[in-house]
C-alpha positions in Angstrom: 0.0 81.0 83.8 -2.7 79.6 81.6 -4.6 82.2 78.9 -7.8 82.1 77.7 -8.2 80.3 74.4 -10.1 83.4 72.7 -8.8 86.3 74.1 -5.4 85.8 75.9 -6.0 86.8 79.6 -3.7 85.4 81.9 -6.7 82.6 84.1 -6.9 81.5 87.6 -5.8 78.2 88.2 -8.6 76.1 89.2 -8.5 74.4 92.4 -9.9 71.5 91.5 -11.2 69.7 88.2 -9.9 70.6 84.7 -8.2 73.9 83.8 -10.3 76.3 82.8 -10.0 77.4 78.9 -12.0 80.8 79.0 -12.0 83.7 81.1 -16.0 84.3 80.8 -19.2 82.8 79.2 -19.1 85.5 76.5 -15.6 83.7 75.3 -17.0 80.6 76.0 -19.8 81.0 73.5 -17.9 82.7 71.1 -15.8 79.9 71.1 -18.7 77.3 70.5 -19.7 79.5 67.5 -16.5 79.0 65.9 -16.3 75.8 66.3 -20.0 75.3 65.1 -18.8 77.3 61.9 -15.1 75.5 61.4 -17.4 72.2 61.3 -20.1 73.5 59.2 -17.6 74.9 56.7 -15.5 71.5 57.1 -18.9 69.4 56.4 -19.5 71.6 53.5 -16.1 70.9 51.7 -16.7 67.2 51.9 -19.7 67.7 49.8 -18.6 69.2 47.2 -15.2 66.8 47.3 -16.6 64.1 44.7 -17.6 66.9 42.2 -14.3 68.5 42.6 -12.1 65.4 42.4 -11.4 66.2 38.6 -10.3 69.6 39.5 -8.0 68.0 42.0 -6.4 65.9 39.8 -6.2 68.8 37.7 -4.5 70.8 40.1 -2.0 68.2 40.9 -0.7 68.5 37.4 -0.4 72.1 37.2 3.0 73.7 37.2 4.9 73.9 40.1 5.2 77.8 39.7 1.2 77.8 40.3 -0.3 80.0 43.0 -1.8 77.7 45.8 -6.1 78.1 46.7 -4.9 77.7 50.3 -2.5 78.2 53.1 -1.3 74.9 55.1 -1.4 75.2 58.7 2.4 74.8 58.6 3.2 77.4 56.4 0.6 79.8 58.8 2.5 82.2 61.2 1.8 85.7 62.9 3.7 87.6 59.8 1.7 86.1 57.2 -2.3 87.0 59.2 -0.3 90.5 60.1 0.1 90.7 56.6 -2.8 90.1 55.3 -4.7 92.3 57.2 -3.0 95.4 56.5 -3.6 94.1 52.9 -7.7 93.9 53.4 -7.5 97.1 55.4 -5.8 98.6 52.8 -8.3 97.7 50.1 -11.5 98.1 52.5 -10.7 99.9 55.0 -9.5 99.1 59.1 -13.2 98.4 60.0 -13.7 95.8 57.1 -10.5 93.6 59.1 -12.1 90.6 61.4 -10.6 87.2 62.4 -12.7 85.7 60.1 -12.2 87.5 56.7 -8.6 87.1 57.4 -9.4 83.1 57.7 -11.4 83.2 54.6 -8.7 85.0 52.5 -6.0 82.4 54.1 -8.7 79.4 53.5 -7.4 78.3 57.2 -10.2 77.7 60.3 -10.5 81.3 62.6 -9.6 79.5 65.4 -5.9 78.3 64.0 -5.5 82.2 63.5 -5.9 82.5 67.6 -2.7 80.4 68.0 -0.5 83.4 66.8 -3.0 86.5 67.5 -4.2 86.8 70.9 -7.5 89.0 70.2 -8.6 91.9 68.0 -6.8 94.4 70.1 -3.3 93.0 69.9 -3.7 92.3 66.1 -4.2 96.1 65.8 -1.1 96.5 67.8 0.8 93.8 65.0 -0.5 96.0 61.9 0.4 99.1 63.5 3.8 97.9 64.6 4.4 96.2 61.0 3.5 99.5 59.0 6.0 101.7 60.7 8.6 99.0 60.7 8.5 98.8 57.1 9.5 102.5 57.4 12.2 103.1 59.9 13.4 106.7 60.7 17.5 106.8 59.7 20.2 106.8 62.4 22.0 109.3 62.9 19.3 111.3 60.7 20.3 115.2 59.1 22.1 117.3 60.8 20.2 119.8 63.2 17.0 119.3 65.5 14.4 121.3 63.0 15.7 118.9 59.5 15.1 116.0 62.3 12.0 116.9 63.4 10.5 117.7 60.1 11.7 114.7 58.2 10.0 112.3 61.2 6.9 114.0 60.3 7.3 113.6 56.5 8.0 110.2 57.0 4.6 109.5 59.4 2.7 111.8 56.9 4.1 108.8 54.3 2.7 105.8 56.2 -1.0 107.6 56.5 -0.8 108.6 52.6 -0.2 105.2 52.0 -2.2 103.6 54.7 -4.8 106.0 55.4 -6.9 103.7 57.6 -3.6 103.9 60.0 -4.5 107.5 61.4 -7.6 105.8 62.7 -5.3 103.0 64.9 -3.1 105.6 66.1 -4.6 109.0 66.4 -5.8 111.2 69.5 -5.4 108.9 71.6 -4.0 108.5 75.4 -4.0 104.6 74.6 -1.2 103.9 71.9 -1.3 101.0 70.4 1.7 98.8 71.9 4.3 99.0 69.3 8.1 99.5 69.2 8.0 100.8 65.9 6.0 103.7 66.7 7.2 104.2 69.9 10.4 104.6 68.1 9.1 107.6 66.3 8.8 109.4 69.8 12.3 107.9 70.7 13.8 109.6 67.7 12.0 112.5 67.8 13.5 113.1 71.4 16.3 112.8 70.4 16.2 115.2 68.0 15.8 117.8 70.4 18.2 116.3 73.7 21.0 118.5 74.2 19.2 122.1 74.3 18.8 122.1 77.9 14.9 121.0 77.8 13.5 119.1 80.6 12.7 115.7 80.3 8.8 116.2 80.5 9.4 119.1 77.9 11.4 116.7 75.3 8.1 114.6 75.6 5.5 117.0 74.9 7.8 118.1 72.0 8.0 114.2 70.6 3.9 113.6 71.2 2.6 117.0 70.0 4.6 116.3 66.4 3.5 112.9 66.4 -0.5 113.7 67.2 -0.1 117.2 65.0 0.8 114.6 61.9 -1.5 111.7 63.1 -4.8 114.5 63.4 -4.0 115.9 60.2 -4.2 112.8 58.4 -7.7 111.9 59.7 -9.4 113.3 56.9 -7.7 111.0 54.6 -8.8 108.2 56.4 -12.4 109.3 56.2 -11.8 110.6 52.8 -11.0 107.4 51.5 -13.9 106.1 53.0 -16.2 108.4 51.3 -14.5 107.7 47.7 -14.9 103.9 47.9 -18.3 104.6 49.1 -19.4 107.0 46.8 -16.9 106.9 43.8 -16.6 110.7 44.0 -13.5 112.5 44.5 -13.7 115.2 46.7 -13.4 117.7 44.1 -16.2 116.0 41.9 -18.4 116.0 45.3 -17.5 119.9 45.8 -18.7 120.4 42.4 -22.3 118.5 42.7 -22.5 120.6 46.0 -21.9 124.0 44.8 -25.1 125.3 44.5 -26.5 123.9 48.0 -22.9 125.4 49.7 -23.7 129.1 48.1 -26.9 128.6 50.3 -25.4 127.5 53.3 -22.8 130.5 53.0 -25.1 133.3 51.9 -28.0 132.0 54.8 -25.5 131.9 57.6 -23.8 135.6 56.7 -20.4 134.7 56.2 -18.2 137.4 54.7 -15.2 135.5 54.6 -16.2 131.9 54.1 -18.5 133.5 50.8 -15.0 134.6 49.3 -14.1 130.7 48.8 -12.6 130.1 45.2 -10.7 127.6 43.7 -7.6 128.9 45.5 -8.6 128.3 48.6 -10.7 125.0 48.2 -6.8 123.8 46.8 -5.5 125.4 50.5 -7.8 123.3 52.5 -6.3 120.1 51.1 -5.0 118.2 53.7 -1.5 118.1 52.2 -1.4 121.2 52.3 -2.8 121.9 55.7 0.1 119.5 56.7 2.4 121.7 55.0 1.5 124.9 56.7 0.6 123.4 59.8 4.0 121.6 60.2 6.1 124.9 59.7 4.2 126.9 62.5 4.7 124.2 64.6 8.5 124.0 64.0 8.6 127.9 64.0 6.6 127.2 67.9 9.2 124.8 68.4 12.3 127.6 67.8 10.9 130.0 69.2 11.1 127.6 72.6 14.8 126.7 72.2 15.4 130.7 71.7 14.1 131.6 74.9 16.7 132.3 77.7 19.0 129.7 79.2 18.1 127.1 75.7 20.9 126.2 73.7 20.4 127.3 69.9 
């Protein structure tokens, strides 16, 4: 079944007259501005070809170990744009990832990108998949549903520390992004817990509430990240530049407990170590469930 050319949805066949190449006028157009830009850019380059023929030369004689300025379309595939975009999200966050800054870092046309990556969506889907495939939960794992359980969290809480923009792709959410890697996380985590006389449905809610529990506490290092590269302040500098409009805020509102906020508990409300506690109740929940009557210990 034919696809359109921008997004990927499956088309009608026409009934007469050439195949259609767009599902709507909205892909249509977007289309037309691509190709306005790919020839603009294209037009461009051969301008500034006779002024650059020296450094061509020049480049031709360069060691063969030498980094090339651009990626031939042979040598483009999905790994390489899924690549790349985890590496500008990574250094500017998910938001700052489009088709077109991954052609610009590439040096390739946006619309050669659109042969291996259907739409936005789907490229989400490919970073998500890609960052928990580079980290793989061990088979058969330790010994014991709880050491099971708490090492697939550690190992999630691992990919958001080191890919904070992730929690954003994957968290809250009734839509999951449509990856085997991940769903393998739930797979595992089932697993983990088969065997102690749980219903099905039950071994699911056990799989998705450690999976959102991990994926909601590492929100606020997402957005934290965000506010660091925005503001070059850590979170402990901008506590410090705030303290005297926060002892207003506490002291106004008449709040006993919140007023007795020290150092020791500014350090508790880290997220790592909200993970920490939080993690342990929930696995304390979790045997407390197995406990009850007619669940295998």
């Amino acid at each position: 079944m034919p696809t359109c050319e921008m997004c990927g949805r499956a088309l009608r066949p026409a009934e007469r007259g050439r195949p259609p190449r767009y599902c709507s006028r909205a892909c249509r157009a977007r289309a037309y501005r691509v190709r306005v830009t790919d020839r603009q850019a294209a037009d461009a380059k051969k301008r500034v070809e006779p002024a650059d023929a020296k450094k061509r030369v020049e480049s031709a004689d360069a060691p063969k170990g030498a980094e090339p300025s651009e990626v031939p379309d042979a040598a483009l595939d999905q790994p390489l744009i899924v690549r790349t975009a985890v590496e500008l999200a990574d250094s500017d966050g998910v938001a700052a990832v489009s088709m077109r800054r991954i052609a610009t870092r590439l040096d390739v046309g946006v619309m050669s990108l659109y042969r291996y990556v259907a739409s936005r969506e789907d490229l989400n889907d490919l970073m998500v998949d890609a960052v928990f495939g580079a980290r793989p939960l061990p088979e058969p794992g330790p010994d014991g549903w709880r050491a099971r359980l708490e090492l697939s969290a550690r190992e999630e809480w691992a990919i958001y520390r080191e890919h904070p923009w992730m929690s954003q792709l994957v968290a809250v959410t009734t839509r999951p992004p449509m990856s085997t890697n991940l769903m393998a996380y739930t797979d595992w985590r089932m697993r983990a817990v088969a065997g102690h006389r749980l219903d099905f449905a039950t071994m699911v809610q056990v799989a998705i509430m450690i999976g959102t529990y991990v994926q909601s506490a590492a929100i606020p290092l997402a957005y934290e990240t965000q506010a660091a590269r925005a503001t070059r302040h850590t979170r402990q500098q901008w506590a410090a530049a705030r303290q005297s409009a926060i002892h207003r805020t506490v002291n106004a509102a008449e709040l006993p407990m919140v007023s007795e906020f020290g150092p020791e508990a500014f350090q508790a409300a880290e997220p790592a170590n909200i993970f920490e506690f939080g993690l342990h109740r929930m696995l304390d929940g979790i045997a407390a469930l197995l406990a009850e009557p007619g669940q295998k210990r």
